[in-house]
C-alpha positions as CSV (number, residue, x, y, z in Angstrom):
1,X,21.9,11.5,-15.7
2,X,22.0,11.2,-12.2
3,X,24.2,10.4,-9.7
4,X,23.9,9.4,-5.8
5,X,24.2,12.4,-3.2
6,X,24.5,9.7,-0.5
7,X,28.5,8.0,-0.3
8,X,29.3,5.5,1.5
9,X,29.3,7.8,4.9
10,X,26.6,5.9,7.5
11,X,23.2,6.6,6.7
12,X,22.4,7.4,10.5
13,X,24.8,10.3,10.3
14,X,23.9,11.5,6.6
15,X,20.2,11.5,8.0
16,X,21.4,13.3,11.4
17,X,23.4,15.9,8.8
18,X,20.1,16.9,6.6
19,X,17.9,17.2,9.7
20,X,20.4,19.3,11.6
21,X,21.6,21.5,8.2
22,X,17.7,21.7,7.6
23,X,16.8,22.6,11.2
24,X,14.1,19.8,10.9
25,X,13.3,16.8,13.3
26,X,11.2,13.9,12.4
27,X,7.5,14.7,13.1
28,X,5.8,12.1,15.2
29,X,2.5,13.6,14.1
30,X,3.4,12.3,10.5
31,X,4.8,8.8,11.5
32,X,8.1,10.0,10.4
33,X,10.8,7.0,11.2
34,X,13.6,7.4,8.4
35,X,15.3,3.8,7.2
36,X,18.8,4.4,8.1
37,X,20.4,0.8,6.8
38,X,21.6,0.2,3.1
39,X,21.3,-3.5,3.1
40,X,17.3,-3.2,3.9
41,X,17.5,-0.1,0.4
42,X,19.0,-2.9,-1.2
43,X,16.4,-5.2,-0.2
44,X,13.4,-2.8,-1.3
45,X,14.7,-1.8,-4.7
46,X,15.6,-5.3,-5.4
47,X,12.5,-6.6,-4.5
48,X,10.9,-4.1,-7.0
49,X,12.6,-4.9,-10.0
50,X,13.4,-1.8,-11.0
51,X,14.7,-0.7,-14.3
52,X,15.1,2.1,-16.6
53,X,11.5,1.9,-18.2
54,X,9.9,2.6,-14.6
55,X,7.5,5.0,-13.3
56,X,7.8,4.9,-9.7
57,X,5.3,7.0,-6.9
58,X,7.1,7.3,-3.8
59,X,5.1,8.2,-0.5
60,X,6.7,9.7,2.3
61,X,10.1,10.3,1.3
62,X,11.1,12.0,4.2
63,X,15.2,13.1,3.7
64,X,15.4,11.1,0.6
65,X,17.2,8.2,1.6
66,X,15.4,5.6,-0.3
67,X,14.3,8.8,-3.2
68,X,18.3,8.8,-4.0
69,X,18.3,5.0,-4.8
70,X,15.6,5.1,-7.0
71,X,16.4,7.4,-9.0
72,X,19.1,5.6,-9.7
73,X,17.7,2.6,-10.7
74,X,13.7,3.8,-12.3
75,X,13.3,5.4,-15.1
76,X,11.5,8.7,-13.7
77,X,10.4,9.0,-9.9
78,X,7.2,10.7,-8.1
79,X,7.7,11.5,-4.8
80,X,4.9,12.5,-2.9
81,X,5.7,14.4,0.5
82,X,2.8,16.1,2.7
83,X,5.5,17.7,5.4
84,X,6.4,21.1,3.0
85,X,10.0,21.3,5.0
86,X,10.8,18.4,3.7
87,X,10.1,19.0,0.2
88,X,13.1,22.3,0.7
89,X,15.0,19.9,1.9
90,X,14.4,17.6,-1.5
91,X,14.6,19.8,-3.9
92,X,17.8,21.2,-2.7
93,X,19.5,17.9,-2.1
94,X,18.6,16.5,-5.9
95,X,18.8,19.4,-7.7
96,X,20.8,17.8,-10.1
97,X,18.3,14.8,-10.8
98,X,16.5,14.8,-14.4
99,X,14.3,12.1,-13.2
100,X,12.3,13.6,-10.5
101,X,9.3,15.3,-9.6
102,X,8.7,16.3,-5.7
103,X,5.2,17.2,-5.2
104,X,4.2,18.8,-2.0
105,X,0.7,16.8,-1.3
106,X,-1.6,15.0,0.8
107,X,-1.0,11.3,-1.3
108,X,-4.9,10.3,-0.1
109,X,-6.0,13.6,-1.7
110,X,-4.4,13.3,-5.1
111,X,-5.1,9.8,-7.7
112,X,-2.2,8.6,-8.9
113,X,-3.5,9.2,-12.5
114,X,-3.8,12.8,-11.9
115,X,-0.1,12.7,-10.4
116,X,0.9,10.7,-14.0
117,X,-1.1,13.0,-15.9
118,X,0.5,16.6,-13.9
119,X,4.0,14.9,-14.4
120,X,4.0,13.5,-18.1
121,X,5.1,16.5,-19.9
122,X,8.3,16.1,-17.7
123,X,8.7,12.5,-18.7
124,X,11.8,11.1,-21.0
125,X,10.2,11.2,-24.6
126,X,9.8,6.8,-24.5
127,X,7.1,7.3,-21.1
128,X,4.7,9.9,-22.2
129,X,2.4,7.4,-23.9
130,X,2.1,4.9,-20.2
131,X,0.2,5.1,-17.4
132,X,2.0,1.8,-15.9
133,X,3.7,2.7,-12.7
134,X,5.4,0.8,-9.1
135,X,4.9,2.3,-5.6
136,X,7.5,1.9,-3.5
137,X,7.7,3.8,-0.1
138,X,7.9,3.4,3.5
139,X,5.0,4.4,4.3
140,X,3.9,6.5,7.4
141,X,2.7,4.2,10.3
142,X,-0.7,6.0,11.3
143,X,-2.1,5.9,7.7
144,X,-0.7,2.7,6.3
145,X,-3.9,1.4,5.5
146,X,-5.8,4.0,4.4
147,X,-2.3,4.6,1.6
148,X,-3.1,0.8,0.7
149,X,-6.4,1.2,-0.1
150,X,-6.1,4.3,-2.1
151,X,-3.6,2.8,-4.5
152,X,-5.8,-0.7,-4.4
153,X,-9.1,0.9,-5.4
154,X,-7.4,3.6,-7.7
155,X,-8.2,4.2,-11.4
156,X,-5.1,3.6,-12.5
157,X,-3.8,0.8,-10.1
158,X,0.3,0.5,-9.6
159,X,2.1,-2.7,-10.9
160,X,3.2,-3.6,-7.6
161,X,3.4,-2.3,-4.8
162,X,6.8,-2.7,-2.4
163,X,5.9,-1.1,1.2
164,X,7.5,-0.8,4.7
165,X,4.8,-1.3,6.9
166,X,4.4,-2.6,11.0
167,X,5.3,-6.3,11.0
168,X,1.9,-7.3,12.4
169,X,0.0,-5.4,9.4
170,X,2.2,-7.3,7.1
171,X,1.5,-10.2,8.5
172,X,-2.4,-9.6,9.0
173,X,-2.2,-8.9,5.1
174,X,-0.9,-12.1,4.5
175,X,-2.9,-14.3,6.2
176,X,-4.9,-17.6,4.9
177,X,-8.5,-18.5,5.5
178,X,-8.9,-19.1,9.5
179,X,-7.1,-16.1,9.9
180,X,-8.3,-13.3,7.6
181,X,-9.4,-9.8,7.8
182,X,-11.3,-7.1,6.0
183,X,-8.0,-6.0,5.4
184,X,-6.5,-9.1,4.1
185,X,-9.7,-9.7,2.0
186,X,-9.2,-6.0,0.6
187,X,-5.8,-6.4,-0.4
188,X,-6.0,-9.9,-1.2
189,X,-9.0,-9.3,-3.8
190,X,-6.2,-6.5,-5.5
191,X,-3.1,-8.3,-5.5
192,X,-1.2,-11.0,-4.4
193,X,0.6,-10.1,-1.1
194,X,3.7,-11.9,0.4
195,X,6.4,-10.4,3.2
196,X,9.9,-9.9,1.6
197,X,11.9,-9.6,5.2
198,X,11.3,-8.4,8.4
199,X,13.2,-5.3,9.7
200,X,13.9,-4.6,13.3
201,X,12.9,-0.8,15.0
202,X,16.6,-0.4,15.1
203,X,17.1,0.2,11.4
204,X,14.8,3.5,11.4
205,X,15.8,7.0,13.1
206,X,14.3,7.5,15.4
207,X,13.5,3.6,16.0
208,X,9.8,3.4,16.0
209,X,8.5,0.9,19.3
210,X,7.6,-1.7,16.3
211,X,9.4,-3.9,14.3
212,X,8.7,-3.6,10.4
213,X,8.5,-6.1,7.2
214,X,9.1,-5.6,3.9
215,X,5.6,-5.9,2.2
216,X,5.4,-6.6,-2.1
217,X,2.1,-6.8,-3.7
218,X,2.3,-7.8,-7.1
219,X,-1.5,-6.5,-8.4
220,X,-3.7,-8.6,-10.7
221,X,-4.9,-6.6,-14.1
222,X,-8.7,-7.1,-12.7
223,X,-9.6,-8.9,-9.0
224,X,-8.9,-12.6,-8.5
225,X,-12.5,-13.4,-8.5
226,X,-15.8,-12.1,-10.5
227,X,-18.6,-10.0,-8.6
228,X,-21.4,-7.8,-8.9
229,X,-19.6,-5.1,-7.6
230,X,-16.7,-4.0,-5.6
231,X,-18.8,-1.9,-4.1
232,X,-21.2,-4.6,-3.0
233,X,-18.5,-7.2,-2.3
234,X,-17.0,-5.0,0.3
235,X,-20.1,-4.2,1.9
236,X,-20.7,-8.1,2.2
237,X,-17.9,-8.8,4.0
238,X,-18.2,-5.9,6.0
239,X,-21.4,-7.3,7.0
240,X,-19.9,-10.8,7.4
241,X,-16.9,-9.5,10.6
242,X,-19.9,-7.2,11.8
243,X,-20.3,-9.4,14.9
244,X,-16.9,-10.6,15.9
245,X,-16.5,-14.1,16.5
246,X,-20.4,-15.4,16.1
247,X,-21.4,-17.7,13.3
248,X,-21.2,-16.0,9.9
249,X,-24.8,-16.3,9.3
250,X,-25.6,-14.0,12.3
251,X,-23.6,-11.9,11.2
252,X,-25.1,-11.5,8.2
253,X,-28.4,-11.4,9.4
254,X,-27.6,-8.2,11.4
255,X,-25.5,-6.8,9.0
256,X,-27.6,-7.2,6.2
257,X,-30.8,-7.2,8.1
258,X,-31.8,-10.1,6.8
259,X,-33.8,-13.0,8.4
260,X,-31.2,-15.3,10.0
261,X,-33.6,-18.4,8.1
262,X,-33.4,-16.0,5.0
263,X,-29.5,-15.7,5.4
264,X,-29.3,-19.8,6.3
265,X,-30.8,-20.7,2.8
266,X,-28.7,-18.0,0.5
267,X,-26.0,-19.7,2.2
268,X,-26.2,-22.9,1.2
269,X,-27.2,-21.6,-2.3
270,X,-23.7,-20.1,-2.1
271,X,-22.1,-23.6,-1.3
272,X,-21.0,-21.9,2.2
273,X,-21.7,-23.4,5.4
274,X,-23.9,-21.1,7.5
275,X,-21.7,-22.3,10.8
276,X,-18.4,-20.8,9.5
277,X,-16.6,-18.0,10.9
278,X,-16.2,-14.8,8.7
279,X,-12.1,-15.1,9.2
280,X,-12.1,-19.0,7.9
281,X,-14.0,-17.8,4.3
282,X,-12.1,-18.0,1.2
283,X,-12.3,-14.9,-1.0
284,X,-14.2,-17.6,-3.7
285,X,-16.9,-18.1,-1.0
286,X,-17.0,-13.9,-0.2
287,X,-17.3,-13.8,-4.1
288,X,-20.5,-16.2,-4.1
289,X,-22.3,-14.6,-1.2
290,X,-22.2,-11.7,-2.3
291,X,-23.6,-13.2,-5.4
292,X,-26.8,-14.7,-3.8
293,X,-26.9,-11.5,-1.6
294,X,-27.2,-8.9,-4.5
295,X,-30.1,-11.0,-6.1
296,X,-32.1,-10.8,-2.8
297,X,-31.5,-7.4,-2.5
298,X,-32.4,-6.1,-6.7
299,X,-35.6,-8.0,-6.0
């Protein structure tokens, strides 16, 4: 069993204790900004759902702030930490945890299966047989996105995902049709994304010059809408924001180097008007171009 290594002592001057004990600072090079507010924990464990049949990755854990409540609450924990003074720090401070594996990594270098698969023999006897697992983190800043992605397009895909990210990422992820993005489209076509809270700089040490938001994706067992292929669907919509703010048709016509006449008539085979805007298109209308677009281009 475990049991919490953090009481009720502030966790500005817990954090401050571990750094200073550990001769460590946060890194700016790794985006390092360590949530120091236990109503905000609160918030991201509750907004996981966590229970004792839970596999959770953890990204970034930093001092192990938000590593000591889930181990408290998941059933076993990954925690995936690329700064190796950190991962001292870890393994001293939960030495007594049963539930935990600290792997010293680069997270966009390893797949979460292989991670499952390296860890499973250390599992309680009832999780050996999943692959099922959560990520919750908060993530570093300067590679939020590409972290997304990785766990999006993964093998093995999470359950859901519950992230501290900047507040304008989470709300670019978020966004409807007039307002969308490659990266809304990418995370959209994964999972369903909604903002649990929004948290000010002031909760982090040292308090980052953004504010943040609580970001949950709950993932779909296969993407909301049929294509060819991923691969082919993200290269269409690639092609579709190619040429900021000009008509979508050409855009497509120089990113698919396609005649713009060519383009016009696959369009309205698509049911999409050839005057729209790539940010105003639904993911059903990216799902039938790229449809029309992969016939033109098998022929």
């Amino acid at each position: 069993m475990t049991e919490s290594f953090f009481p009720e002592k502030s966790l500005l001057n817990r954090t401050r204790e571990l750094l200073q004990r550990y001769e460590l600072r946060a890194r700016k090079s790794l985006g390092q900004h360590f949530l120091i507010n236990s109503g905000v924990l609160n918030k991201i464990t509750a907004a996981a759902d966590l229970t004792p049949s839970d596999i959770v990755i953890e990204v970034g854990p930093g001092p192990g702030i938000l590593t000591a409540e889930l181990i408290k609450k998941a059933g076993y924990v990954i925690a995936v930490e690329v700064d190796t003074s950190m991962v001292e720090l870890l393994k001293e401070t939960f030495f007594y945890a049963d539930n935990l594996s600290l792997i010293a990594s680069d997270i966009l270098e390893t797949a979460p299966l292989d991670l499952i698969q390296h860890e499973k023999d250390r599992f309680p006897e009832g999780f050996k047989a999943t692959f099922k697992y959560k990520l919750v983190a908060n993530l570093p800043y300067y590679i939020t996105q590409p972290i997304i992605r990785h766990f999006c397009e993964a093998a093995v895909k999470p359950q859901s995902m519950v992230i501290m990210v900047q507040k304008e990422v989470a709300k670019n992820i978020v966004a409807q049709p007039g307002d969308l993005s490659i990266m809304a489209i990418s995370v959209q076509f994964y999972g369903k994304p909604h903002i649990v809270d929004y948290v000010p700089a002031s909760n982090f040490y040292p308090a980052p010059k953004v504010d943040s938001a609580i970001l949950k994706i709950d993932m779909y067992d296969k993407p909301i809408v049929d294509v060819t292929s991923e691969e082919n669907f993200f290269r269409t919509v690639k092609a579709g924001f190619c040429a900021a703010r000009k008509q979508v048709a050409n855009a497509f016509s120089q990113g698919l180097d396609i005649p713009k006449a060519e383009v016009i008539s696959l369009m309205q085979m698509a049911a999409v008007e050839p005057q729209k805007r790539a940010e105003t298109l639904t993911l059903r209308e990216w799902a039938n171009l790229e449809k029309v677009f992969a016939e033109v281009k098998s022929k």
